[in-house]
Steps between C-alpha positions, in 0.01 A plus 500: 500500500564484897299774552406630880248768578299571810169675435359713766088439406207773716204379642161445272189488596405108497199563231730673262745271553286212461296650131884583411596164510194355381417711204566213244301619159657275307562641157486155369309203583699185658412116464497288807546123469532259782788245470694226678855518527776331692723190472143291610303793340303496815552893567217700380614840295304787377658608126445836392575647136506840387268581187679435172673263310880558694708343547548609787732467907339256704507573915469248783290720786556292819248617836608542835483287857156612482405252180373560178291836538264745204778723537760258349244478188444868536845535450610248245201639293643835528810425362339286236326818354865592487636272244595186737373147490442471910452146662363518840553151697339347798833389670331514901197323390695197310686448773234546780721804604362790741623817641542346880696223344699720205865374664421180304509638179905571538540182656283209453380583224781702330625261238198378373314910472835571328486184257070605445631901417733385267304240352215825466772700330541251207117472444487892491793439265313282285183717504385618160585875505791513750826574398690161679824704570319812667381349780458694866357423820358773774464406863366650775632410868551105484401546102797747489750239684404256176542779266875568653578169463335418166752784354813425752510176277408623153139354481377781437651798309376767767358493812313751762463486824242702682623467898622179441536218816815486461613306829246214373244616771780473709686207439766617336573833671862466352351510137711203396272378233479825325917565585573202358270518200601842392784578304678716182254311259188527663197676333432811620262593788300794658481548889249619590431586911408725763697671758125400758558166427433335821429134332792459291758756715678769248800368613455205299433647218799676493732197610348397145643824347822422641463129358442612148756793529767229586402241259517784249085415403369730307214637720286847515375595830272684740420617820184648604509689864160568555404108346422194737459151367222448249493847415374485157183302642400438882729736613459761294741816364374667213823644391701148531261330349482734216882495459537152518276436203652746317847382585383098433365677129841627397699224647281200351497778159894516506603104587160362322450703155797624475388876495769759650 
């Protein structure tokens, strides 16, 4: 895999950009169930399934500092008309978690948000529908940290990081936790990050490359120069975004179904 590109995107107009990313006639209609998951099955979860009897990849879709926001659903209903089974939890909101406070998730918190993701994983596992050993998980900034780490370890048998916070909000500007967690039998993972960055620094994301290079991860990744953090949402760059979904499609489409 291990593969490195650096995408030079133009400037869109913010409407385009915005009806671009937004266009999402599904073909097919998804099912939205809420759910509690977690080792005290205290976190609340949105589950989305694709129309038709499957069986089919199930996805963990994990929000940023920012909490639990439409676009997560948006998102994780998007790729449901896709063919995945996507669970959406609440992870700020069970832990009384906000985006001035975030640094607690990767510390005070850390074991027991692990422990609830995993626990999540097994009930998407045991979900009528989903395939229990095609499971995923998609982050995006402190989602994308959990996602790294869900597939550093093998909980998960591919994850994707969308400008992952990768120092832990900066409390582990080493990256020891992900160092130490990755290695030759890993899952494999997307990077996914822009070169504008000025939340999580670019730097970062490529003393991650250099982790998974050494530990001999398999890993895909990308660079967008023109992209800043939250790019496929807040922040937005139509041709990043665009890429990145297309780029999460064929990676969760190659790991996940199986399809070359």
């Amino acid at each position: 895999m291990n593969t490195v590109r650096l995408l030079r995107s133009p400037s869109f107009a913010i409407q385009a950009g915005v009806a671009l990313w937004l266009v999402a006639s599904l073909a097919a209609a998804v099912d939205a169930v809420q759910v509690k998951v977690g080792v005290g099955q205290k976190m609340e979860a949105t589950l989305y399934r694709p129309a038709g009897s499957g069986p089919s990849p199930g996805v963990l879709v994990l929000h940023t500092s920012g909490g639990l926001r439409p676009s997560d659903h948006a998102y994780a209903e998007r790729l449901a008309a896709e063919g995945y089974v996507c669970m959406v939890p609440d992870f700020f909101r069970a832990y009384g978690l906000n985006e001035s406070i975030r640094q607690q998730t990767f510390t005070t918190y850390a074991q027991s948000i692990y422990a609830d993701f995993v626990s999540a994983i097994d009930t998407l596992k045991k979900t009528e529908g989903v395939q229990a050993d095609r499971i995923g998980a998609v982050g995006f900034s402190n989602g994308g940290y959990w996602a790294l780490l869900l597939a550093a370890r093998g909980d998960v048998r591919a994850g994707v990081s969308y400008y992952g916070a990768v120092t832990g909000a900066g409390t582990d500007r080493t990256l020891s936790v992900l160092r130490n967690a990755f290695t030759s039998k890993s899952s494999p993972v997307l990077v996914l990050h822009g070169a504008q960055d000025a939340t999580v620094l670019p730097r970062y994301a490529n003393d991650l490359r250099s982790i998974l290079t050494d530990a001999k991860a398999p890993y895909e990744f990308q660079m967008y120069e023109s992209a800043g953090h939250s790019y496929e949402r807040g922040n937005f760059d139509a041709a990043a975004a665009a890429d990145s979904w297309q780029r999460t499609l064929r990676f969760f489409d190659t790991v996940l179904k199986g399809k070359k």
